[in-house]
Biopython code that builds the backbone (N, CA, C, O; Angstrom):
import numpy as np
from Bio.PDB.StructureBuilder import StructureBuilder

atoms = [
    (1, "UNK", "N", (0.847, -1.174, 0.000)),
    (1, "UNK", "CA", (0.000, 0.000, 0.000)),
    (1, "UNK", "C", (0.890, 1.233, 0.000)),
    (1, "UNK", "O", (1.984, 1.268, 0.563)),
    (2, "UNK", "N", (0.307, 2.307, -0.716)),
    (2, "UNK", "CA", (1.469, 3.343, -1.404)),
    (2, "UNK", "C", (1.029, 4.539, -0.099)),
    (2, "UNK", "O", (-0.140, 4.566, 0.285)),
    (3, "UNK", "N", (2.045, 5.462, 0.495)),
    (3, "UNK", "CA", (1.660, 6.771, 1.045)),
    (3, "UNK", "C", (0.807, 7.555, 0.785)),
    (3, "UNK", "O", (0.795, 8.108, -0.315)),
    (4, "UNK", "N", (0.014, 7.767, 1.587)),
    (4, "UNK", "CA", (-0.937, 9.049, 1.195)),
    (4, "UNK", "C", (-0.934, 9.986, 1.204)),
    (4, "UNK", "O", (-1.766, 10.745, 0.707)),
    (5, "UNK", "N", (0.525, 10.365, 2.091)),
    (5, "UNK", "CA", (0.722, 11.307, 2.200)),
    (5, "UNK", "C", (0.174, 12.037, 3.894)),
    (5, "UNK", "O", (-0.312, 11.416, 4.840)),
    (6, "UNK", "N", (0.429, 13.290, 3.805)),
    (6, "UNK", "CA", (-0.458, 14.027, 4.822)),
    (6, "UNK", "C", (-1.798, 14.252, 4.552)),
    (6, "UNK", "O", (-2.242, 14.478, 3.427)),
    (7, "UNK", "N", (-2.661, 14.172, 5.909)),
    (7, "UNK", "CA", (-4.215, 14.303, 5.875)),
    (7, "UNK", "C", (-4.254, 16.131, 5.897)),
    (7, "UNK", "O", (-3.350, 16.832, 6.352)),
    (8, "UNK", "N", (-5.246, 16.516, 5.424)),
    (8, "UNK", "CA", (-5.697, 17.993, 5.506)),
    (8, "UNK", "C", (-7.102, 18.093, 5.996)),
    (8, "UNK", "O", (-8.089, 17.588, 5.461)),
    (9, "UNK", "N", (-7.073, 18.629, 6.807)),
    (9, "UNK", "CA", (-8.576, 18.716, 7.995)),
    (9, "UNK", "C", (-9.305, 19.918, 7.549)),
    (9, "UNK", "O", (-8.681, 20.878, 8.002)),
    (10, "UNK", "N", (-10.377, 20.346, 6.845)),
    (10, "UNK", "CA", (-11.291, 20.910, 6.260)),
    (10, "UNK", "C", (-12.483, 21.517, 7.076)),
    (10, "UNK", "O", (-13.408, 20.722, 6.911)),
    (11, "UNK", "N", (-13.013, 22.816, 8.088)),
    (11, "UNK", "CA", (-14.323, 22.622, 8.557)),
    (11, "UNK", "C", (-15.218, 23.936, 7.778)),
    (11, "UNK", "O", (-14.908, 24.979, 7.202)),
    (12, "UNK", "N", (-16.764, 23.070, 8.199)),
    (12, "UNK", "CA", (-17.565, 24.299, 7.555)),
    (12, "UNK", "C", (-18.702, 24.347, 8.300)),
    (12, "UNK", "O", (-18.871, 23.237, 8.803)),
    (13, "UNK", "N", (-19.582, 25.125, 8.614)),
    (13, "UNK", "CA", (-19.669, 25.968, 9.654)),
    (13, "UNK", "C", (-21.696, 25.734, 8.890)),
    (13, "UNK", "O", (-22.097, 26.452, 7.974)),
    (14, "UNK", "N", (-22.602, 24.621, 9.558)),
    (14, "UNK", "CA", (-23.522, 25.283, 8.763)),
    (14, "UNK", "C", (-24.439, 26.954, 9.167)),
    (14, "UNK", "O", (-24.239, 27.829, 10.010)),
    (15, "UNK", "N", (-25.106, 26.831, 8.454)),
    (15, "UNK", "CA", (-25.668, 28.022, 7.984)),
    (15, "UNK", "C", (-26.951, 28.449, 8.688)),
    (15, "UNK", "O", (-27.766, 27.729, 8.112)),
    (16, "UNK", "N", (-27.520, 29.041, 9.415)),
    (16, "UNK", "CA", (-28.943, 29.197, 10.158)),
    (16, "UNK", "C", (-29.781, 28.711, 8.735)),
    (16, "UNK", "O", (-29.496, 29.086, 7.597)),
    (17, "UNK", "N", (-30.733, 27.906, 9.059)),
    (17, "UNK", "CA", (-32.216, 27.131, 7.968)),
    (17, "UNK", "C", (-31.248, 26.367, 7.564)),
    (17, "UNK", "O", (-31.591, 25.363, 8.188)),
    (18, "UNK", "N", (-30.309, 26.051, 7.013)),
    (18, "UNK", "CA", (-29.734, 25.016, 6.497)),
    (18, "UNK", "C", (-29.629, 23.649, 7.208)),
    (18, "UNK", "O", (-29.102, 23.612, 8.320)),
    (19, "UNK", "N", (-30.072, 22.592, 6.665)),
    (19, "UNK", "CA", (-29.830, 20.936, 7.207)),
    (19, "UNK", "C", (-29.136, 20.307, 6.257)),
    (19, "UNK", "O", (-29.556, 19.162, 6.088)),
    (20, "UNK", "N", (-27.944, 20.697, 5.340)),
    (20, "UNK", "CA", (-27.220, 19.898, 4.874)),
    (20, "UNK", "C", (-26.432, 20.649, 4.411)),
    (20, "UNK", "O", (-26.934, 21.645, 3.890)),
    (21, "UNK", "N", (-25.037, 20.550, 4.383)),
    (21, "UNK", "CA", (-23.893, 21.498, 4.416)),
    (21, "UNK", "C", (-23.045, 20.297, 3.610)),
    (21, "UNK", "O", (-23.311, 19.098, 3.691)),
    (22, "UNK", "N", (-21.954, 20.893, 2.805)),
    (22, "UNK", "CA", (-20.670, 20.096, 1.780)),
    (22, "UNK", "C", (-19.894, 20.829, 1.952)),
    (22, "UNK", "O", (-19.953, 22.048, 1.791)),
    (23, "UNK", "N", (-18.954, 20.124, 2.346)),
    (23, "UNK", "CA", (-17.572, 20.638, 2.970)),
    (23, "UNK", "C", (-16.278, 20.415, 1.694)),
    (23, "UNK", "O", (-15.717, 19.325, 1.799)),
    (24, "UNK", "N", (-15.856, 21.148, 0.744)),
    (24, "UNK", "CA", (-15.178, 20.647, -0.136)),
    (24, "UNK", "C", (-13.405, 20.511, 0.215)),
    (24, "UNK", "O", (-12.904, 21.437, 0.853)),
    (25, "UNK", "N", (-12.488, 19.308, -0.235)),
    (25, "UNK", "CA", (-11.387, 19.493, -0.096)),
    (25, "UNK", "C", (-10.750, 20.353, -1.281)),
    (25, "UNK", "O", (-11.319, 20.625, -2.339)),
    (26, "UNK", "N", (-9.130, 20.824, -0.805)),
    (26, "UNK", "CA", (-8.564, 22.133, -1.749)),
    (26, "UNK", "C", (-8.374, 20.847, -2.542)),
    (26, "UNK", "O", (-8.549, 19.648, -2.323)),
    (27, "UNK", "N", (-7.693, 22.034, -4.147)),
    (27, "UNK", "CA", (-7.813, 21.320, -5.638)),
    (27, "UNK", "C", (-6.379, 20.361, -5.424)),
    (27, "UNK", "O", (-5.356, 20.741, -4.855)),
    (28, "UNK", "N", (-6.630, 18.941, -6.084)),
    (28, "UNK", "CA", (-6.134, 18.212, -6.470)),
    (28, "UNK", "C", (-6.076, 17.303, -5.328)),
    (28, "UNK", "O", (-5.129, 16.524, -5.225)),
    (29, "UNK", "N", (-6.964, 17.339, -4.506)),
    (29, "UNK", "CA", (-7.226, 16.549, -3.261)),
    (29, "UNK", "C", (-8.230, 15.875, -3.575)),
    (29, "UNK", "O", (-8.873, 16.180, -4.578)),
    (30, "UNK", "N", (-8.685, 14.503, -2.558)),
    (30, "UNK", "CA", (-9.811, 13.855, -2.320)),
    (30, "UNK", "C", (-9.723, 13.623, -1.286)),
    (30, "UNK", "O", (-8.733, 13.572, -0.556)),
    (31, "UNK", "N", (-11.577, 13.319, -0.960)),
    (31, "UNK", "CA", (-12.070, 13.094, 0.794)),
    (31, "UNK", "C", (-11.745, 11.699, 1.018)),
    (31, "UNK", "O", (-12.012, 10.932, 0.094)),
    (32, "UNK", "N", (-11.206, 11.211, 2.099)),
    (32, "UNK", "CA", (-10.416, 10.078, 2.004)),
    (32, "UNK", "C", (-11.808, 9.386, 3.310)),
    (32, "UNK", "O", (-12.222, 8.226, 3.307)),
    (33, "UNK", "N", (-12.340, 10.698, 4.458)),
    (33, "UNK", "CA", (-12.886, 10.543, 5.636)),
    (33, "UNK", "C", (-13.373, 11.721, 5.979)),
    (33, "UNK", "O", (-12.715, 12.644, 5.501)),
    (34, "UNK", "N", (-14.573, 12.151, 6.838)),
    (34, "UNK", "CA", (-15.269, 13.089, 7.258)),
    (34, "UNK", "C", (-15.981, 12.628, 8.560)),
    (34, "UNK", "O", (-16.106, 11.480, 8.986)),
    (35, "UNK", "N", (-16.415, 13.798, 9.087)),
    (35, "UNK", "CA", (-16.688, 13.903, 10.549)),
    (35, "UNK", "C", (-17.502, 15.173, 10.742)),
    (35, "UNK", "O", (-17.338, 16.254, 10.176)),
    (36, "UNK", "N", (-18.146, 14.933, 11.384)),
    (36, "UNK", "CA", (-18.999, 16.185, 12.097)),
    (36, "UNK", "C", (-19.512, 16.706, 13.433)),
    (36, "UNK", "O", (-19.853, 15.733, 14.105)),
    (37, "UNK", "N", (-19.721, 17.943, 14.143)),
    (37, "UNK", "CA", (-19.830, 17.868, 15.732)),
    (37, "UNK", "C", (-21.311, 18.293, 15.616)),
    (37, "UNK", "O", (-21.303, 19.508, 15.814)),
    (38, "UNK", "N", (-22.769, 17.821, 15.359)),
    (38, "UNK", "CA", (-23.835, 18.303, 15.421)),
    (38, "UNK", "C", (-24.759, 18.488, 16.424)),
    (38, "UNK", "O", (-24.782, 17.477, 17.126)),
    (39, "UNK", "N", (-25.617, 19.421, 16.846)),
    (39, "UNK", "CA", (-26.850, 19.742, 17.519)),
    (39, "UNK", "C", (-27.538, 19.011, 17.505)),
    (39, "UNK", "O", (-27.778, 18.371, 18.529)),
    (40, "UNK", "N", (-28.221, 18.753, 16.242)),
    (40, "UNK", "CA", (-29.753, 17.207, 16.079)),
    (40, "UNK", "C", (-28.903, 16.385, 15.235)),
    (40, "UNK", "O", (-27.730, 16.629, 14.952)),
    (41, "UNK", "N", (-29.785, 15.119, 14.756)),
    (41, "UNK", "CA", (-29.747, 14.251, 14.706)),
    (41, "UNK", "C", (-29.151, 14.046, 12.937)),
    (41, "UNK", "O", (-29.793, 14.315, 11.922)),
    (42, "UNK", "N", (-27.683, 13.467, 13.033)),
    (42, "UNK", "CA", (-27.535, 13.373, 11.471)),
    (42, "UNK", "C", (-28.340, 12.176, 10.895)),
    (42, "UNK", "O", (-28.453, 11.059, 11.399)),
    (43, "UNK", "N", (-28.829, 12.599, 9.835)),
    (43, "UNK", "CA", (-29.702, 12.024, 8.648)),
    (43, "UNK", "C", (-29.001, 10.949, 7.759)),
    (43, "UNK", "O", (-29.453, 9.830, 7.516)),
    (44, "UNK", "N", (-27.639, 11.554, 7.245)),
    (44, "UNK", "CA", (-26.364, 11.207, 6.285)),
    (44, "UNK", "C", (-24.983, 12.138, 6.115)),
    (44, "UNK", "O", (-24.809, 13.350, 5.990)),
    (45, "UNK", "N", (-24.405, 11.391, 6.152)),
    (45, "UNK", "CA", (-22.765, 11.388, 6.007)),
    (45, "UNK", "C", (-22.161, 10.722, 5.255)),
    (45, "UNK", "O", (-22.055, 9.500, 5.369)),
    (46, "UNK", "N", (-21.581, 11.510, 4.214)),
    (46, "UNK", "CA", (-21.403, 10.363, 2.627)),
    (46, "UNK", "C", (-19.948, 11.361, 1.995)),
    (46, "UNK", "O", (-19.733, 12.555, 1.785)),
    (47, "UNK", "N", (-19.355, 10.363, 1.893)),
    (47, "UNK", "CA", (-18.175, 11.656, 0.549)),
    (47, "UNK", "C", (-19.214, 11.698, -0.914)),
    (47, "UNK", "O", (-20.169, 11.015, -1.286)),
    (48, "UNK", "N", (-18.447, 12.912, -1.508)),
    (48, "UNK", "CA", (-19.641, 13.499, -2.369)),
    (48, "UNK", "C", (-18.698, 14.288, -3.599)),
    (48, "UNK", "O", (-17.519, 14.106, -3.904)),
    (49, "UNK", "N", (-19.833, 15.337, -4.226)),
    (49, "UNK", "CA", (-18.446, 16.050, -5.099)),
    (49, "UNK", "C", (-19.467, 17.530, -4.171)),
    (49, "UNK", "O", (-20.368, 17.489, -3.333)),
    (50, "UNK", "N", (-18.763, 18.654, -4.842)),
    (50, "UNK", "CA", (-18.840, 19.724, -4.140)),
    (50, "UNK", "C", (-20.556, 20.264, -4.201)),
    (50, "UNK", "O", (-20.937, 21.336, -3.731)),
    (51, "UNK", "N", (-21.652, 19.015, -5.051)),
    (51, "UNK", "CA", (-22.921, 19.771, -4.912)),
    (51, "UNK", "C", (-23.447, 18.732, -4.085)),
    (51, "UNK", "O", (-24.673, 18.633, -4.035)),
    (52, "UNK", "N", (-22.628, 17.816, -3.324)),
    (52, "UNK", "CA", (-23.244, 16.650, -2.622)),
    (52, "UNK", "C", (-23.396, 15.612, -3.099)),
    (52, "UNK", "O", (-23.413, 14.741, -2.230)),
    (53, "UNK", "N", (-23.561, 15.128, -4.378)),
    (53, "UNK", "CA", (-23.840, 14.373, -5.471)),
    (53, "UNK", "C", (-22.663, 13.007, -5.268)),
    (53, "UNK", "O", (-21.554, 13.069, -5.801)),
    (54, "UNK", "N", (-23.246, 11.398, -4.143)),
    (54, "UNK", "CA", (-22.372, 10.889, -3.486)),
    (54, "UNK", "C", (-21.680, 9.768, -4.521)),
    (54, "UNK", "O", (-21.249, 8.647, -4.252)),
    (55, "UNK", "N", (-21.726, 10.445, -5.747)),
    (55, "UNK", "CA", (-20.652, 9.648, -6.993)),
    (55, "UNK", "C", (-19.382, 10.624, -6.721)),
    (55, "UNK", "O", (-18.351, 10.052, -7.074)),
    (56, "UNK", "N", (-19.135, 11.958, -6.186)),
    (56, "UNK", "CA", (-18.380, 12.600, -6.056)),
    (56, "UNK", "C", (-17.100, 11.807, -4.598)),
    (56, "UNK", "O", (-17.317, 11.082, -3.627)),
    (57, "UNK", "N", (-15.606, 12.556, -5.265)),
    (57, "UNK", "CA", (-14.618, 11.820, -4.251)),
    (57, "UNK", "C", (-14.182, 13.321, -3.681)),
    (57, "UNK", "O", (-13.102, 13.294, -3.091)),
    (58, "UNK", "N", (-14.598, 14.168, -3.725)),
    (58, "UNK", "CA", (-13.689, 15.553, -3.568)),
    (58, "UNK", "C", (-14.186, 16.325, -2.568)),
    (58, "UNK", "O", (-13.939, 17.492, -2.264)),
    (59, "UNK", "N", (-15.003, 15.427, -2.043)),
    (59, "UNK", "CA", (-15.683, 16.586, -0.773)),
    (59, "UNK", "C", (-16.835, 15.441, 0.744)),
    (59, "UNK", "O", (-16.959, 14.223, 0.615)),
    (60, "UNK", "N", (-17.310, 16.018, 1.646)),
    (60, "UNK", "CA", (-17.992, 15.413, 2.119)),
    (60, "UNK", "C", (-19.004, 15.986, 2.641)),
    (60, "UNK", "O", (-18.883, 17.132, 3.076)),
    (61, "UNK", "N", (-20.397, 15.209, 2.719)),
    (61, "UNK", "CA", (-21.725, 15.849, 2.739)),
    (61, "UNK", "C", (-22.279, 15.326, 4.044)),
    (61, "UNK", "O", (-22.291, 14.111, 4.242)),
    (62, "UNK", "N", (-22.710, 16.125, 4.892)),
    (62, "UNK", "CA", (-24.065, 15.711, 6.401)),
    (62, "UNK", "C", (-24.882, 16.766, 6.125)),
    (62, "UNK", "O", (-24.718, 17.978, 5.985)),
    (63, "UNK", "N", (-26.102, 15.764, 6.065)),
    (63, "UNK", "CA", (-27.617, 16.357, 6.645)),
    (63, "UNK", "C", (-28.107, 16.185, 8.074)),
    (63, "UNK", "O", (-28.062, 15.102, 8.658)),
    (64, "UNK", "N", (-28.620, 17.411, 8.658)),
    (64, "UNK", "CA", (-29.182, 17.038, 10.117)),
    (64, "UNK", "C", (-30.487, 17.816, 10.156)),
    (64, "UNK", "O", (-31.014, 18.588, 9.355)),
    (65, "UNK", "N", (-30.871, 17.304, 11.490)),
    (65, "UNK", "CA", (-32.316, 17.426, 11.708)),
    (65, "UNK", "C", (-32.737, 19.120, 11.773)),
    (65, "UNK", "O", (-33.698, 19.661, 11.226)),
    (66, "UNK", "N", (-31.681, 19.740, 12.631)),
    (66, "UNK", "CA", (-31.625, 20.972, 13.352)),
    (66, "UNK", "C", (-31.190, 21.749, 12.162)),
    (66, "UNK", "O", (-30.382, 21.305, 11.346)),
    (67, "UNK", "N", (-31.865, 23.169, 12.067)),
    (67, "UNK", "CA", (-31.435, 24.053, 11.096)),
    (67, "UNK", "C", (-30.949, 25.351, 11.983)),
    (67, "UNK", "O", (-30.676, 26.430, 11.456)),
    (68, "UNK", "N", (-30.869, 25.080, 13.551)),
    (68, "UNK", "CA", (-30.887, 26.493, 14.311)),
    (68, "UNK", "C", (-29.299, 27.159, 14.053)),
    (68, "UNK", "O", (-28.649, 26.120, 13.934)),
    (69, "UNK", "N", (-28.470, 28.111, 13.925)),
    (69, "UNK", "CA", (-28.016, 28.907, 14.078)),
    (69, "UNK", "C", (-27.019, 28.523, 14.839)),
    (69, "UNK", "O", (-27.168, 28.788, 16.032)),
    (70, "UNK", "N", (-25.429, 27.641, 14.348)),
    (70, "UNK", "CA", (-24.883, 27.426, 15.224)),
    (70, "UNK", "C", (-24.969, 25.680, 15.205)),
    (70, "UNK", "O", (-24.112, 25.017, 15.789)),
    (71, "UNK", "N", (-26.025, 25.090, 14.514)),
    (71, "UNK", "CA", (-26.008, 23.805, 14.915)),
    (71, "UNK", "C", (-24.796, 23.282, 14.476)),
    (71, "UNK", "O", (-24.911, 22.069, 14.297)),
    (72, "UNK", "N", (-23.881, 23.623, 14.274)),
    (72, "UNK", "CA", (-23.290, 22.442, 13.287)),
    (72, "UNK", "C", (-22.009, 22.452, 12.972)),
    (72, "UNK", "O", (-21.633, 23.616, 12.833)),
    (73, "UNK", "N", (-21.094, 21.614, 12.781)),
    (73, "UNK", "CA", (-19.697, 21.902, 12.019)),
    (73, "UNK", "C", (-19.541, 20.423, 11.488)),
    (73, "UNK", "O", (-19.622, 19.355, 12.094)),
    (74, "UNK", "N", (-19.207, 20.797, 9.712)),
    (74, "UNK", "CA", (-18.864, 19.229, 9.692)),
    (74, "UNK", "C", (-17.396, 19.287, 8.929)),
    (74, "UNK", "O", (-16.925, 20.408, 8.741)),
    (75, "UNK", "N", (-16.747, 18.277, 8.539)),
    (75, "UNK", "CA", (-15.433, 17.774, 8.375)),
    (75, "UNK", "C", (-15.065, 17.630, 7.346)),
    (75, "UNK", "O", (-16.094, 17.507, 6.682)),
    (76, "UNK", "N", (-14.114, 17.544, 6.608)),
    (76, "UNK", "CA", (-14.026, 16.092, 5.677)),
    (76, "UNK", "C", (-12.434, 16.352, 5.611)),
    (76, "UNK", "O", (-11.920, 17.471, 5.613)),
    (77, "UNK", "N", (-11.599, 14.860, 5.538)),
    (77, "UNK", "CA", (-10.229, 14.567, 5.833)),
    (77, "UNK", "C", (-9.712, 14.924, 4.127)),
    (77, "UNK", "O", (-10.548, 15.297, 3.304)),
    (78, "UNK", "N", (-8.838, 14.820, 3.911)),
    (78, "UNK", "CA", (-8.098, 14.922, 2.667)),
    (78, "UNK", "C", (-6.629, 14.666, 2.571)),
    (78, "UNK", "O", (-5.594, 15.001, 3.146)),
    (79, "UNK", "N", (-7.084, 13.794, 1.415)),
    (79, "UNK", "CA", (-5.470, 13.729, 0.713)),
    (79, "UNK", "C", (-5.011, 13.767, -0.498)),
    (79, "UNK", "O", (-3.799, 13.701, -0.701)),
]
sb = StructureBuilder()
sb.init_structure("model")
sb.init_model(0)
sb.init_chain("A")
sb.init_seg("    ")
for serial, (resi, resn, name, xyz) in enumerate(atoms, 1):
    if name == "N":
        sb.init_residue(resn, " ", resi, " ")
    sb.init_atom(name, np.array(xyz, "f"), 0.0, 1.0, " ", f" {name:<3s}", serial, name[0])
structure = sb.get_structure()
């Protein structure tokens, strides 16, 4: 198994009304792993491409229950 190199830790911050946030990695990267610290209840957690779309390798997507202001931070690892 070949190096991956260093991981790059990515966060994004959701949005008041928003329940699903995509966290994209920088260019010429892919989401290898993702993580999130949420308020309500996650729905899904999937690597994705940057519109969520989970054929995508370049980013990672959570939906949650809570849309309040603050709910949310999610992740995604990169390499």
């Amino acid at each position: 198994m070949g190096d991956i190199g260093s991981i790059e830790t990515v966060a994004g911050n959701f949005i008041a009304g928003e329940k699903m946030i995509t966290v994209n990695c920088p260019a010429g990267k892919n989401a290898v792993s993702g993580g999130y610290n949420i308020q309500g209840s996650v729905t899904a957690s999937y690597r994705s491409n940057s519109s969520g779309n989970p054929t995508g390798t370049t980013s990672w997507t959570v939906t949650q229950t809570s849309g309040n202001t603050g709910s949310g931070i999610a992740y995604v690892y990169c390499a």
